[in-house]
C-alpha positions as CSV (number, residue, x, y, z in Angstrom):
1,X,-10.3,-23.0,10.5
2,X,-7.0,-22.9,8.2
3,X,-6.2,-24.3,5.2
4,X,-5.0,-27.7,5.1
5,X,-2.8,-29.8,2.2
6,X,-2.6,-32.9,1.2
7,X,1.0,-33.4,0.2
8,X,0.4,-36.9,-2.3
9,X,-2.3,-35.1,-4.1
10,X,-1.7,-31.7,-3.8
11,X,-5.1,-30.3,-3.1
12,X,-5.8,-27.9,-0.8
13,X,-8.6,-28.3,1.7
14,X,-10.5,-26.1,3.2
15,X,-13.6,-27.4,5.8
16,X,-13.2,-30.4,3.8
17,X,-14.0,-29.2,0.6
18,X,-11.3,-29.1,-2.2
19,X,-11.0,-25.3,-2.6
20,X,-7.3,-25.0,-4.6
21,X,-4.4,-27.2,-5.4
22,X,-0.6,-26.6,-6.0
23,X,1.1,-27.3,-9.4
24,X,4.6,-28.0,-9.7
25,X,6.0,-27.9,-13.3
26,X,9.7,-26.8,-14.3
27,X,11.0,-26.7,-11.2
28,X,8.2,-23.8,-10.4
29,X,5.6,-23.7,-7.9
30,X,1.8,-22.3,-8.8
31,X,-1.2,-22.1,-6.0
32,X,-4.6,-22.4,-7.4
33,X,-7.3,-20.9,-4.8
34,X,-11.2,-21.0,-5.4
35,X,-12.2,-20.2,-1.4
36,X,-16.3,-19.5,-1.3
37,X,-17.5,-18.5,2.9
38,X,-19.9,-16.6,4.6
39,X,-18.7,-14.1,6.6
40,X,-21.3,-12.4,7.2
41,X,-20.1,-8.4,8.8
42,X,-16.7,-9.4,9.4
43,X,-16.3,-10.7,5.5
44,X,-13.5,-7.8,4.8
45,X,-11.2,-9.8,7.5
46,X,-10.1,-12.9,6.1
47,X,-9.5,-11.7,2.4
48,X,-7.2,-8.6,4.4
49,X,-5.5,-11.3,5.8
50,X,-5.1,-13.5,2.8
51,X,-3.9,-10.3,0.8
52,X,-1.6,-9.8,3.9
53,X,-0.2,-13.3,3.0
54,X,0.3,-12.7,-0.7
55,X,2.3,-9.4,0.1
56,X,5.2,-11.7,2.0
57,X,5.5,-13.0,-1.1
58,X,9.2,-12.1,-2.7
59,X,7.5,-11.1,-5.9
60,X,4.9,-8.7,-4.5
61,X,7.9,-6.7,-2.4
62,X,8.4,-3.1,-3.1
63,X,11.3,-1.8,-5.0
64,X,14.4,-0.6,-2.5
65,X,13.4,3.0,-2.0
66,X,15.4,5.8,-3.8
67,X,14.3,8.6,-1.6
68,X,13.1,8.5,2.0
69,X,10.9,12.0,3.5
70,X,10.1,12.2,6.9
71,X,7.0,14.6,8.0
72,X,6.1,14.9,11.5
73,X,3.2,13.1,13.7
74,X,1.2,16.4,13.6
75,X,1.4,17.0,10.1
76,X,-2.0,16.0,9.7
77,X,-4.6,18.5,8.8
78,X,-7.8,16.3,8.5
79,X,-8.4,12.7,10.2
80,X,-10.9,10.4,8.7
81,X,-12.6,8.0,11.1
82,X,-13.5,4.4,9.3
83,X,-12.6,0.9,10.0
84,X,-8.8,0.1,9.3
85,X,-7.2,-3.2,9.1
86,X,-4.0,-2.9,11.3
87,X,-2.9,-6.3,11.5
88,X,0.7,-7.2,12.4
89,X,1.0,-4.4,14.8
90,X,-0.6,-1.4,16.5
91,X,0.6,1.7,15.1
92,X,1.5,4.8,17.5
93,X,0.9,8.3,16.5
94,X,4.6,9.7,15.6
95,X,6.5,10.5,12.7
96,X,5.6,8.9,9.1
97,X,8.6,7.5,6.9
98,X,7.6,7.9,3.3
99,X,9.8,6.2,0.7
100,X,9.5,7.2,-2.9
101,X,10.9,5.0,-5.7
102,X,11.8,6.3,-9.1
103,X,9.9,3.0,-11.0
104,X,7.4,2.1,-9.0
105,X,4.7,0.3,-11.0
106,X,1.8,0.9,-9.3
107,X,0.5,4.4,-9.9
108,X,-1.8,4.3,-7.3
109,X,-3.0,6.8,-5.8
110,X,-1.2,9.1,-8.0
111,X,2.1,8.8,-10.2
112,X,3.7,10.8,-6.9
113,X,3.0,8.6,-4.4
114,X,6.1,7.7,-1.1
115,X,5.0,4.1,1.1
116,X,5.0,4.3,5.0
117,X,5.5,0.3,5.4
118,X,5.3,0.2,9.0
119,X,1.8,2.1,9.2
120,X,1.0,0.8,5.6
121,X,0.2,3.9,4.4
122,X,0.3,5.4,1.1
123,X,1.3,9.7,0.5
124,X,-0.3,11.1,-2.5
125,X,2.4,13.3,-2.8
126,X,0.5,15.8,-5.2
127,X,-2.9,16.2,-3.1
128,X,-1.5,15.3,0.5
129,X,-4.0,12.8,0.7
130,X,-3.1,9.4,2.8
131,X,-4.3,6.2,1.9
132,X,-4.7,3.2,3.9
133,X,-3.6,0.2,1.6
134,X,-5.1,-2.7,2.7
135,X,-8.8,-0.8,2.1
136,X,-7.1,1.2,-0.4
137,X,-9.4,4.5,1.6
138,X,-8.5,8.3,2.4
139,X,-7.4,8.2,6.4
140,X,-5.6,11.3,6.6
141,X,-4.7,14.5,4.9
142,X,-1.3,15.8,4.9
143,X,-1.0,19.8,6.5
144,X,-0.4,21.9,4.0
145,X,3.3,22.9,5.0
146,X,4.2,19.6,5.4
147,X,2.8,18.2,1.6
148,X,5.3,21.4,0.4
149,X,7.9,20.2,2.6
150,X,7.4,16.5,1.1
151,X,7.4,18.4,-2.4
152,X,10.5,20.2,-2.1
153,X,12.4,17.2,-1.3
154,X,11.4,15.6,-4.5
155,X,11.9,18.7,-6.4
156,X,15.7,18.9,-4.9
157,X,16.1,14.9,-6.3
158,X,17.7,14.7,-9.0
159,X,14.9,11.8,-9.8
160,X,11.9,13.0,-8.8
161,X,12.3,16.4,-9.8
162,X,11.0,16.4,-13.3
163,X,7.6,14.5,-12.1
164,X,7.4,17.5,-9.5
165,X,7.4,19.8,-12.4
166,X,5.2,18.0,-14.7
167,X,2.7,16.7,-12.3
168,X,2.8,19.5,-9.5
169,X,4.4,23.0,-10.8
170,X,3.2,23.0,-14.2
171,X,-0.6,21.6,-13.2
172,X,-0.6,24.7,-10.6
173,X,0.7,27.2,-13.5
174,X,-2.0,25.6,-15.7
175,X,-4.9,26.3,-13.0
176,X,-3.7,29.3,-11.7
177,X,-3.1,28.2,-8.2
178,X,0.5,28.3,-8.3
């Protein structure tokens, strides 16, 4: 069952309890939601999908990518079986696109991280660790090569290059893995 709304009022409906309401002030739109269900198993779904909605909003879209890296499909060294929430489209196995942007305000997982949007995918681009973003867990690990690969093109950019140093050269010089 979806959410309805009541235009005169502005309340937002939902099994026909009141669950939210939209405010308009200053020429400004504001969505109030207070949703309570059982889901029982199956709760994880419709919050993925509500999240899914909030990220078409313009506010909540990433930054125009400075650098792009492309690794190949077999680039993976480890595969982690869990549940993952693939919902606009089913994803092949095939090369990952991961754009990096020089001010990207969300420093997860790592301050050196690139986006896959299609597979919705996050690159730890220190630890080679891939994230899946709408459960925010570790699907895949990057091969080794292929994280160095990833690391020298943001060592050659003039804008990622000093967070290569700082957060990847300097770390392994400090540990003694370099």
């Amino acid at each position: 069952m979806s959410l309805d709304f009541d235009p005169k009022t502005q309340k937002i409906i939902y099994r026909g309890k009141e669950v939210g309401e939209r405010i308009f002030k200053n020429g400004r739109s504001t969505v109030r939601l207070n949703i309570e269900y059982q889901g029982g198993d199956d709760w994880s779904v419709p919050l993925n999908l509500f999240a899914l909605g909030l990220s078409i909003l313009e506010e909540n879209q990433p930054a125009l990518a400075l650098l792009t890296v492309r690794t190949s499909g077999d680039s993976m060294a480890e595969d982690f079986k869990f549940k993952r929430f693939l919902i606009e489209k089913l994803v092949k196995r095939g090369g990952y696109i991961w754009n990096f942007h020089k001010s990207d305000s969300d420093n997860w997982p790592s301050p050196l991280h690139g986006h896959d949007y299609e597979k919705g995918l996050k690159l730890d681009a220190i630890t080679g660790e891939i994230y899946d973003v709408a459960t925010r867990m570790r699907c895949n690990t990057l091969r080794i090569k292929d994280l160095k690969a990833v690391q020298a093109n943001l060592r050659a950019s003039k804008d990622f290059k000093e967070a290569v140093v700082t957060l990847i050269d300097d770390a392994a010089t400090a540990t003694g893995s370099a």
